[in-house]
N, C-alpha and C positions, 0 to 999 in steps of 0.2 A: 482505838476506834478507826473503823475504814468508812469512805464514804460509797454509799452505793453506786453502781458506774450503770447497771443497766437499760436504768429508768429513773424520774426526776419527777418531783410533786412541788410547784411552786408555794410557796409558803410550809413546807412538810419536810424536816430533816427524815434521809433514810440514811442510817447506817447498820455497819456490823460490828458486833465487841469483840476484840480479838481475843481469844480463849472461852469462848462460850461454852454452851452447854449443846447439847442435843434436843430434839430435833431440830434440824436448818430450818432456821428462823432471822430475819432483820429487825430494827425498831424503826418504828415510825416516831413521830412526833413532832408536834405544832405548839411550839416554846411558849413556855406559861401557861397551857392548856390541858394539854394529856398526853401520855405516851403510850404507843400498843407494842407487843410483841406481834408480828405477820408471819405465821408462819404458812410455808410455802410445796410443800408437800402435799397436805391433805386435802380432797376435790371438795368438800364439805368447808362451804362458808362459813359455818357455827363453829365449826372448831379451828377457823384461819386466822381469827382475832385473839389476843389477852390484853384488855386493859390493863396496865403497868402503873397509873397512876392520872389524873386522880381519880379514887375507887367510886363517887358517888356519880364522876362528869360525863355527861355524854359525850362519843365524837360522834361528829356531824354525818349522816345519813351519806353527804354526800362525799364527804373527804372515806368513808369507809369504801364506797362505791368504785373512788378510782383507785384506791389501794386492788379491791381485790381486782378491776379488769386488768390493772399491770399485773399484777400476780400470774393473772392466767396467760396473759401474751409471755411475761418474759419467765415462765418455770425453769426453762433449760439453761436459762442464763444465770440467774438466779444462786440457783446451787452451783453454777462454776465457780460464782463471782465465791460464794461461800467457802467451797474447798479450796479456794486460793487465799483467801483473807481470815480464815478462821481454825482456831485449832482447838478442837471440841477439850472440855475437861473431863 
């Protein structure tokens, strides 16, 4: 696992799994809470989140809020950090 370098969510781990999957995506998650999959491609907020776990919890309106406005400052960054840190399976 790599730690994301582009941007930082205090209380919020972001990282990358190395040997992921497609499409560029990072995790989020707020330990003992929930994990999401972020992906970073698509302009469509409904399809920039997956709940990872747990399946019934919500995350918080607003820890979703600043995920996706990092998302959209840092896209370009984003998928560099990816194609350096990550080797699709």
């Amino acid at each position: 696992m790599a730690k994301l370098e582009c941007f930082t969510i205090p209380g919020i781990e972001l990282l990358f799994h190395s040997q992921d999957h497609l499409p560029p995506h990072f995790h989020a998650r707020r330990k003992g809470q929930w994990e999401v999959r972020v992906f970073f491609l698509e302009g469509s907020t409904s399809k920039m989140f997956e709940v990872k776990w747990p399946s019934g919890k919500e995350v918080s309106r607003g820890d979703l809020k600043l995920l996706e406005e990092n998302v959209r400052t840092y896209r370009v960054e984003l998928l560099e950090e990816w194609e350096r840190k990550v080797r699709p399976q």
